[in-house]
Structures are given as structure tokens and as C-alpha cells.
N, C-alpha and C positions, 0 to 999 in steps of 0.2 A: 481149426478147419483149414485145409488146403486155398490158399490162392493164387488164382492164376494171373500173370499180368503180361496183356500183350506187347506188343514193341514201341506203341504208341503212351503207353500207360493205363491204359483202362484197365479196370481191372474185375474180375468175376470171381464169381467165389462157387468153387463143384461142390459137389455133392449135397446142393440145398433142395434140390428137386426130388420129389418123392416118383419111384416109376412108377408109370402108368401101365395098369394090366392089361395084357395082352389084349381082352375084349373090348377097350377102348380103342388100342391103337389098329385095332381091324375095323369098327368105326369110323375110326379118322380115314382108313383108306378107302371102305365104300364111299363117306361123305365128299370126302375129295372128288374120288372118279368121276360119281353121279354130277356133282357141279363141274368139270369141267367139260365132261360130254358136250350138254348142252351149246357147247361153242361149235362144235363140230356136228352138231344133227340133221344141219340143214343142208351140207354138203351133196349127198343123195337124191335131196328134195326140188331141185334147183326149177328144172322142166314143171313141176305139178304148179309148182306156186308163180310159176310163170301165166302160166295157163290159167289157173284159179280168179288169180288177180288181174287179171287181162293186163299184162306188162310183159316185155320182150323179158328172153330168157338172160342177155346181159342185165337188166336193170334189175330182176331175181338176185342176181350173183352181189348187187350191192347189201344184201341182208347178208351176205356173210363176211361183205369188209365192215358196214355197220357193227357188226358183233367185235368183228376182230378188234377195231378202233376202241371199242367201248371196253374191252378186255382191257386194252394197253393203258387206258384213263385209270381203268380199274386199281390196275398196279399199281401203278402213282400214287394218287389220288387216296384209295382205302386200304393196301395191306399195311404203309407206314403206322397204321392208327393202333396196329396188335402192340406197338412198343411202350403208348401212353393213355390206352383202353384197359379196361376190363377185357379178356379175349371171349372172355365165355359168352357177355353181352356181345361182342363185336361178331362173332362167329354166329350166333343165335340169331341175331338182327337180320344179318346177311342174307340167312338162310331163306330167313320167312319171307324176306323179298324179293327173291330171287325165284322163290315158288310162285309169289304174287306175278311178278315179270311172266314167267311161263305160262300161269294162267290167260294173261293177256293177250301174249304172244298166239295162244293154241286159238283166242277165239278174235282175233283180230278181224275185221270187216274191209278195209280199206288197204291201201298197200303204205300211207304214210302211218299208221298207228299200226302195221307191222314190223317195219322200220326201225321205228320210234323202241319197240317193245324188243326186237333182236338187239338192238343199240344198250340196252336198260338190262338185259340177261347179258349179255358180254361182261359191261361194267362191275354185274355184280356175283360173277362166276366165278370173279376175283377170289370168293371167301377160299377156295384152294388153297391157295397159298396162305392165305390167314391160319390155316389147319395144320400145313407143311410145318409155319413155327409154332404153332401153337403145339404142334405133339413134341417139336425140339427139344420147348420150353420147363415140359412135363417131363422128358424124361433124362436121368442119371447121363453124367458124361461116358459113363463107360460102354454105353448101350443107345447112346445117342445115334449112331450112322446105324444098326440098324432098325431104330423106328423108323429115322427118314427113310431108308431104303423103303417100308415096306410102307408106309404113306405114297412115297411117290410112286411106289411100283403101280396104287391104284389107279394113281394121276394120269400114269402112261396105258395101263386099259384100258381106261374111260375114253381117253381117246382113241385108239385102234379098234374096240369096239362101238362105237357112236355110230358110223355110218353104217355097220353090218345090225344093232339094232333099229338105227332109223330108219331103214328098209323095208324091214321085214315088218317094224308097226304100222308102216304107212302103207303096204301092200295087206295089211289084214285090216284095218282102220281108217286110213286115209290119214292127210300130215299133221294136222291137229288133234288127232292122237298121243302123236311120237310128244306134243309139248306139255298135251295135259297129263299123261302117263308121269311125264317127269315131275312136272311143279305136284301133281300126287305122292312121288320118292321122296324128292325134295321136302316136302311137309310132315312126311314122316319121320324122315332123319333129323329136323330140326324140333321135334320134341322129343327123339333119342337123344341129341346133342348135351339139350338143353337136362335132360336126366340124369346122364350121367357124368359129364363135365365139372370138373370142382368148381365150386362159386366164386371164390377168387384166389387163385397160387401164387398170385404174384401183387405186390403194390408198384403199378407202373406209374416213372418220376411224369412231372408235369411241365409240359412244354408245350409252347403256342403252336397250332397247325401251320402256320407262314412255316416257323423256324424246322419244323419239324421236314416239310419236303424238301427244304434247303440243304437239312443236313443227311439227306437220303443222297441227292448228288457231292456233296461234299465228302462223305466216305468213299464214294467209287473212287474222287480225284484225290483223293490221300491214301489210299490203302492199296500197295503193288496187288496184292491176294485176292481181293477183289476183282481187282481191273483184268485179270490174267483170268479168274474163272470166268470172267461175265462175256470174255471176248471169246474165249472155249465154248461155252454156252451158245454165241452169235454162229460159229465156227458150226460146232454140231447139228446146233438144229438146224442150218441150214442144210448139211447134206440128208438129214432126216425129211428136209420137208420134200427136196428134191427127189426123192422117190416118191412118195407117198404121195404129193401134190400132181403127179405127172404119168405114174405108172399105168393109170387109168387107159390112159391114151392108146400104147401101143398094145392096151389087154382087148381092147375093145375095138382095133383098127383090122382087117383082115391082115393075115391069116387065119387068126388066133378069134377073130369076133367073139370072145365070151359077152355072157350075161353081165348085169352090174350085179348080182349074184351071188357069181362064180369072182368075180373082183374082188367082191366085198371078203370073203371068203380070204383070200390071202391077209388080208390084217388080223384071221388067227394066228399066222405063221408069225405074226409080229410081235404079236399080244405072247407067244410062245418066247421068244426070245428076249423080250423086257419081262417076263417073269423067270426066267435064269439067270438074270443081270441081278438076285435077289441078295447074293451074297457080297456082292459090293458094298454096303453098309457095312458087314462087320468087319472086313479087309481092310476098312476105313478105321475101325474102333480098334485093331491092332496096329496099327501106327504107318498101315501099307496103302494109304490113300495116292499118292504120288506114282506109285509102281503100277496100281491098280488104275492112275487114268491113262499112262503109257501105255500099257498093255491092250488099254481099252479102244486108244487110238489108233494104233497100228491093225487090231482087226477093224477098223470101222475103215480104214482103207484098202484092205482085203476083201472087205466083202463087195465092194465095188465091180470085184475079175466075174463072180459069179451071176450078178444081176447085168453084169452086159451081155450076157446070153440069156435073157429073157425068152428075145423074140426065136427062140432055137426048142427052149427047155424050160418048162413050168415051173420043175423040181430045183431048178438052176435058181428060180426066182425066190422059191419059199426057202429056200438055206440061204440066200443074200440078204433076202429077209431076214431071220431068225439070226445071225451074225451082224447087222445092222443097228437090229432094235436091243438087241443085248449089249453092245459099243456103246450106245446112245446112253441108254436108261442107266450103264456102268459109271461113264464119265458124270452123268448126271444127277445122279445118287454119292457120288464121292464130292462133288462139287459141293452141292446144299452143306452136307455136312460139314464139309472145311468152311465155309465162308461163314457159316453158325456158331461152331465150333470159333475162329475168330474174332467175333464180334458179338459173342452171347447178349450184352448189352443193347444190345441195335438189332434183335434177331430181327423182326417183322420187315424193317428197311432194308438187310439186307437182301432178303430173299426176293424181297419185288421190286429191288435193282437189278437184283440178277436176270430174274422172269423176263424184267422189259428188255435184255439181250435176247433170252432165247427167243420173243414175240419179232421181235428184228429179224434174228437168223432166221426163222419158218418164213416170214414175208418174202425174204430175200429168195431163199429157197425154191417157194411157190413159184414168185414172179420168172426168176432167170431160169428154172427148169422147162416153164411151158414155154418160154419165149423160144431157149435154144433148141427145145423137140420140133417147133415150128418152122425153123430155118435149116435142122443140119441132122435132126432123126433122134433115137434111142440112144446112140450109141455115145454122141457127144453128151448126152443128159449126162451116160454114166463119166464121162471122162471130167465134167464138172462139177457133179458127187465126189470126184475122187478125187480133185484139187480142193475142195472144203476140207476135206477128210484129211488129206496131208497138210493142209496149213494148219489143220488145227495140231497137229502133233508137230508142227515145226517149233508154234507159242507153246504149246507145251517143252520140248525139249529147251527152247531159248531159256523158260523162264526159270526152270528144274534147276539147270547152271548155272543164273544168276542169284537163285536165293541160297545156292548152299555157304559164301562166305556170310549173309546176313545173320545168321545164328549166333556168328559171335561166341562160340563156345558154348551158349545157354542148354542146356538140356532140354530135349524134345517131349513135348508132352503125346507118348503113343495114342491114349485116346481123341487128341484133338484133329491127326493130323496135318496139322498145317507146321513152317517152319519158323520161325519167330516168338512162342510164347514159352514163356519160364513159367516154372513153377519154384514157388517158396513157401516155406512156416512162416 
């Protein structure tokens, strides 16, 4: 049997994974989406549960850093555990409590045990990414980039669709609706999981929880490939959020005074462009991961010329859109897989090392977008979209030239994409 050994020496051994059929890893992509919505539902709802709860509309807005925060523990904290878990248990567990969290959340009475209960769904919305490696894990290297592709691709609907369904349930239902509808999916999919998931694929080694988060950061600071996507990752989502966090504004400011809607309604155009970013997974599994996050860079800096004409042209918006989210979900999709693809051994760690960059770059994103739309308009939003957007292809080009002498001569393994790992009998 073929094995692969990184730079470091660790070593992996391909072809011991059985693939996983197609109607799992469609599965894995609902399950994913569905949990990670949830992070994003209340966005829409800010004003109701203001109201609701007799609490001003900023202390509302704290249930959705509550969630955020709880997301970011999440990473930490539970996706490390896929690596010396049971995943099937650790995925199922998640799941059921995560519906529980929702249920709570939808019938919450008080504004601190709503709090409490956004706080508790964030943390354990986490299982996404548990799912991310756990379909990794499941499937063949050769076809590895694209299950992630199409697991993540649900990751990325679930969120550009969250606020266009949480609307529309909370205007036919009211908001506790939008939470019991979910921990209802939620509960479904986690006895789908729990059906069809192998019972155990893997014997994961045994390591103490201290040691285990320790060496979650201790890879990022030893491994250039790591550190180079997770600052990509900071880089991207940050010009990601900055739209998406901010656009609202000048949709809804005259001229233009749309509906929340007619808003909501553009995160098709997104959802449209991260599902054309679908072929980046196998781009990645023919050895063109690297060309394909270049390429992905440079439109995501491009699409910036067409959303500074928002306030002019609709159509301007939904094509800088759709060129945006397809940049995004590209670079994103090739990422996972190379940093997997790397460190097979350490998948669960690595990917929610990663995550907790991309949760950085969205925060960042959010925060400096609305701040600069507040002092200096739309237009500076986009010209600080578009300096994320080019530094992140500058790390990209800086890092492309530093690892081509690392190689070393070693033969490039096309399925993994990355630069550094040999293969031997």
C-alpha cells in the first residue's frame, strides 16, 4: 500500500478509506448547511426580539455576538475531539443537542435564558465542521477535494440562505418558529446521521484533552501550509463579510429604499455563485489547487469594480455578487482540502484551526465595513473589500514563491495538492 509522508514526517497511508456514496455525502452537505444556518437566523430578527423582550434593539444585537463567541469556543473547544472520538458518536451527540439548544432557544421566556440558549446553539453548531472532516475522512484521496467541495458548498448556502429563510418563517409564524422549524430538521437529520454513518471507520489514537488543544495551536506554529491558508481564510472572509455585513445599508437607505425582502433576495445571487465555485474541489484533486486559489483571488478582487456601483445598478450588484461568492467558496473549497490533504492525521484540528481564522476575518469584516460605511459611504466599504481582496492574493503570490524550492526535488502528490509530501513503496 502506497504511503504518503509529509515534510514533517508524519505519515498517512491512502487508499484505506472506503468512498462514501454519493447519498451520504449529500447528507453531509444538508447536515452541515442546516447547522450552520442557525448562527445566522437571528440576523433578520434583530427589531422583533427587541420588541418581544422589552430590551433596546442594540442589546438584541448581543444574541448574535453571544452566538458568534459560542461558535468560536466551539471550534476550539469540540471539532479537535473528531481526531480521538468516535466521529459517528461525536457528530450524533452534537446533533441532538444542538436541536435541544434550539428548542430552548425558540421557547425562551426571559432575554437572559435567550442569551444563554443563542450562546449554547453557536457552540454547538460547531458539528459543521466535525462533518467537513468527517466526510474527508470517509472518502478516497483521489476524490477527496470534491466531497469537501460539495459538503462545503452546503456550508456556504446555509448561510446566504439563513436570513432569506428566517424571514419569510418569522413573517408567516413569528421568530420562534424560524428555531423550532430547525431543532425539528435538526432532529431529523441526526437520526438520518446516526442510520447511515459507519459505526466506526477509524480507531482514533488516545490523547489527553489538555494535550490535544495544545497541539491544535502547535500545528498552526509549525506548519508554513497551515499558517499561509488560515491567514487566506482571515483575508477572504473578511472581504466576504464586508459585503454581506454592510450591503444592507445602502439597499435600504434612499434612493433605493428596498424591502428586507427585496435584500434578502440578493443572497440568491450569492448562494448562485458559491454553487458554481462546485468545481474547485476537483481542480484540487487534479493537482491544480494552487492555480485554482490564484485565479480565485484575482476575481474576488475584480468583483469589487462591479459592486461599487451598487448605488447606480441592481444588476451591478447581483453579478459582484455572484463573482464574489464564487472567489470565496473557490479559495475555500481548495483550502480545506489542502490543509486535510496535509495533515490527514490531525484532520478535525486542522480544519477548526482554520474556521477560527475565517470567524476572525467575518468579525473583522462586519466590524470595519459598518464602521467605514458610517464615516465615508458605500464607496470606501468597497475600496476596503478590495484591499482584503488584494492582500489576500499578495500572501497568496508571496507564499506560491517561497514554497516552490521546498520540494526539494520530491515528487508532488497530484491528489493532495499541497507542496511538500512524497510519496513511497
Amino acid at each position: 500500500m502506497a504511503t504518503c509522508e509529509t515534510t514533517d514526517g508524519h505519515e498517512t497511508h491512502a487508499g484505506n478509506a472506503s468512498p462514501a456514496p454519493r447519498g451520504t455525502t449529500v447528507l453531509f452537505a444538508l447536515a452541515a448547511g442546516t447547522a450552520v444556518a442557525n448562527v445566522y437566523f437571528a440576523q433578520p430578527l434583530l427589531a422583533t426580539l427587541a420588541q418581544d423582550f422589552g430590551i433596546g434593539q442594540a442589546a438584541a444585537g448581543a444574541m448574535v455576538t453571544a452566538t458568534q463567541l459560542g461558535y468560536g469556543l466551539g471550534l476550539f473547544l469540540l471539532v479537535p475531539l473528531g481526531d480521538v472520538l468516535d466521529r459517528r458518536k461525536l457528530v450524533t451527540t452534537q446533533s441532538l443537542l444542538l436541536a435541544a439548544a434550539l428548542a430552548a432557544l425558540g421557547a425562551a421566556a426571559h432575554a437572559p435564558l435567550l442569551f444563554a440558549s443563542a450562546a449554547a446553539v453557536g457552540f454547538l453548531a460547531v458539528v459543521t465542521q466535525s462533518l467537513v472532516a468527517y466526510a474527508a475522512a470517509l472518502s478516497t484521496q483521489a476524490r477527496r477535494g470534491r466531497v469537501v467541495g460539495q459538503v462545503t458548498s452546503g456550508i456556504v448556502l446555509g448561510i446566504l440562505l439563513a436570513r432569506t429563510v428566517s424571514g419569510l418563517l418569522a413573517d408567516l409564524a413569528g421568530w420562534r418558529a424560524v428555531y423550532l422549524a430547525s431543532a425539528a430538521a435538526m432532529l431529523l437529520l441526526t437520526l438520518a446521521l446516526r442510520r447511515v454513518l459507519p459505526r466506526r471507520p477509524t480507531t482514533p489514537p488516545r490523547m489527553p484533552y489538555r494535550r490535544l488543544l495544545g497541539s491544535t495551536v502547535a500545528l498552526f506554529a509549525a506548519e508554513p501550509l497551515l499558517r499561509t491558508r488560515g491567514v487566506l481564510a482571515l483575508l477572504v472572509f473578511a472581504s466576504f463579510s464586508t459585503l454581506w455585513s454592510c450591503v444592507a445599508l445602502p439597499l435600504s437607505a434612499p434612493p433605493l429604499s428596498l424591502t428586507h425582502t427585496a435584500i434578502g433576495a440578493f443572497g440568491l445571487a450569492g448562494a448562485a455563485g458559491a454553487a458554481a465555485a462546485a468545481p474547485a474541489g476537483r481542480l484540487h484533486d487534479r493537482g491544480l489547487g494552487e492555480r485554482t486559489t490564484g485565479g480565485a483571488l484575482l476575481l474576488l478582487a475584480v468583483s469589487w469594480i462591479p459592486l461599487a456601483l451598487t448605488q447606480r445598478s441592481l444588476w451591478a450588484l447581483a453579478l459582484g455578487a455572484v463573482l464574489l461568492d464564487l472567489a470565496v467558496q473557490a479559495v475555500h473549497v481548495t483550502s480545506q482540502s489542502m490543509i486535510y490533504a496535509h495533515r490527514p492525521d490531525a484532520g478535525s484540528r486542522v480544519i477548526g484551526g482554520y474556521m477560527m481564522f475565517y470567524s476572525a476575518g467575518s468579525a473583522a469584516g462586519a466590524l470595519a465595513s459598518t464602521t467605514v460605511y458610517s464615516v465615508a459611504g458605500w464607496g470606501a466599504v468597497c475600496l476596503l473589500g478590495a484591499a482584503f481582496s488584494l492582500a489576500a492574493l499578495a500572501v497568496w503570490g508571496l507564499s506560491a514563491r517561497s514554497s516552490r524550492p521546498a520540494t526539494r526535488g520530491c515528487p508532488r502528490n497530484p491528489a493532495s495538492g499541497s507542496e511538500g509530501i512524497a510519496i513511497r513503496q
